[in-house]
C-alpha positions as CSV (number, residue, x, y, z in Angstrom):
1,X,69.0,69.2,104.2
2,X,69.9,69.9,107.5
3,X,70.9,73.3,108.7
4,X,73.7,75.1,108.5
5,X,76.2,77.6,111.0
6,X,76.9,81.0,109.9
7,X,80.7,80.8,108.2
8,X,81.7,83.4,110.9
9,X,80.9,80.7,114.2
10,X,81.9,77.5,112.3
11,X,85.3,79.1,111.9
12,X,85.2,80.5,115.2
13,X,84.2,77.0,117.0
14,X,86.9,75.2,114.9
15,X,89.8,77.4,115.5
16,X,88.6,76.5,119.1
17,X,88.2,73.2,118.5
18,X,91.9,73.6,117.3
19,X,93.7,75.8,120.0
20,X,91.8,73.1,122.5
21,X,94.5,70.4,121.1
22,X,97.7,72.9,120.8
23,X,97.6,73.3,117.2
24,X,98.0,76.3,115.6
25,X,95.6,78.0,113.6
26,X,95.0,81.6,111.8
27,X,92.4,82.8,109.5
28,X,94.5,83.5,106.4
29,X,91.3,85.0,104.5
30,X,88.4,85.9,105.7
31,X,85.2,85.6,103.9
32,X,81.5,86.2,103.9
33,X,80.1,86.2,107.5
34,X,77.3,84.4,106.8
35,X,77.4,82.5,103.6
36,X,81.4,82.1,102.7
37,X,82.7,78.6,102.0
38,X,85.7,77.6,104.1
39,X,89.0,75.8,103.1
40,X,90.9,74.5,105.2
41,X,95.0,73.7,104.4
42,X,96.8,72.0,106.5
43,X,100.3,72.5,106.5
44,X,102.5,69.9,108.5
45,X,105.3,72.4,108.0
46,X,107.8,70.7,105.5
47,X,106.5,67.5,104.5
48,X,103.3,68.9,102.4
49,X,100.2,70.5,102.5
50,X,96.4,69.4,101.6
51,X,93.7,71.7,101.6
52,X,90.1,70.4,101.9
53,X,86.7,71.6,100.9
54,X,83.2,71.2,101.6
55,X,80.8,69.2,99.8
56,X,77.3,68.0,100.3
57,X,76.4,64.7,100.1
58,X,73.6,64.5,98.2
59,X,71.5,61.5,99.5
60,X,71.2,62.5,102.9
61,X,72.2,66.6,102.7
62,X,75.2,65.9,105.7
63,X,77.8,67.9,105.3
64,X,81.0,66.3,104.1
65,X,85.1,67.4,103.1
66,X,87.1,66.3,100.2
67,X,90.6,66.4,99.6
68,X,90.7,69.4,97.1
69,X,94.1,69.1,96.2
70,X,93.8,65.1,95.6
71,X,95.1,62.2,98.0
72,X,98.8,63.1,98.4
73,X,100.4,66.0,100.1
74,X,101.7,68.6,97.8
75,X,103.9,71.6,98.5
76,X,103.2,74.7,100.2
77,X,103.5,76.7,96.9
78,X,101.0,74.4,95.0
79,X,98.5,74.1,97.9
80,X,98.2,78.2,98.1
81,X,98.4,78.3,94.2
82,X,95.1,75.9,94.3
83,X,93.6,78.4,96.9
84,X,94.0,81.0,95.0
85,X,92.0,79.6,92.1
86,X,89.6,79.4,94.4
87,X,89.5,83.2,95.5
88,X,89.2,83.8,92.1
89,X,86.1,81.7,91.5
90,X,84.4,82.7,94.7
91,X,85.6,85.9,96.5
92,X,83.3,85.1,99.7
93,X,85.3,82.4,100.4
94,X,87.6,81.8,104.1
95,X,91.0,80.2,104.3
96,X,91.9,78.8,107.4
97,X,95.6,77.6,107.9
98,X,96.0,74.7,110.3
99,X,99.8,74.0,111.4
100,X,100.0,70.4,112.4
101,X,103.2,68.1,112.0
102,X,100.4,64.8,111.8
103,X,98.3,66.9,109.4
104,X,95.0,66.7,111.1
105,X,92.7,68.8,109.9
106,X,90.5,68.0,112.9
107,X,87.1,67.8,110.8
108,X,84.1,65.7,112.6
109,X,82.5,65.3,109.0
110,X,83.0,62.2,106.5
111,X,86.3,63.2,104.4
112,X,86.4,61.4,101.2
């Protein structure tokens, strides 16, 4: 298993990473500092959403993202519907919005 950022700098180094290519992002929730899950939704502002969630990958312990809300963009309504599921289930969870007309969610893990 390899180790693991606190939730607080991951966010913090990915709304960075974010802001470093012009995009827009906000932390819509904000979770546990050290432990909370994060979503991410991407929002390409009309044509759909997709929010994606961590996963591990079991044979080697990596860090991975799956597309939470399935393979094809949904709207806004049912993307934040989904999320809130997810607050539900897990109230230490984060929610960061990415606004990006390509929808890049700009993730340097596998996304499956």
């Amino acid at each position: 298993m390899q180790p693991r950022l606190k939730a607080e700098i991951w966010v913090k180094a990915h709304i960075r990473k974010c802001a470093g290519h012009n995009v827009p992002v906000m932390v819509v929730r904000r979770g546990d500092d050290t432990a909370g899950i994060v979503l991410i939704k991407v929002n390409r502002l009309g044509p759909g959403c997709m929010v994606f969630a961590p996963t591990t990958n079991f044979e080697d312990g990596s860090r991975q993202w799956r597309r939470a809300t399935g393979a094809d963009w949904i709207n806004e309504a049912d993307a934040d519907a989904y999320i809130e599921k997810q607050i539900k289930f897990d109230s230490d969870l984060w929610v960061l919005e990415i606004e990006d007309r390509d929808g890049r969610p700009f993730l340097d893990e596998k996304i499956e």
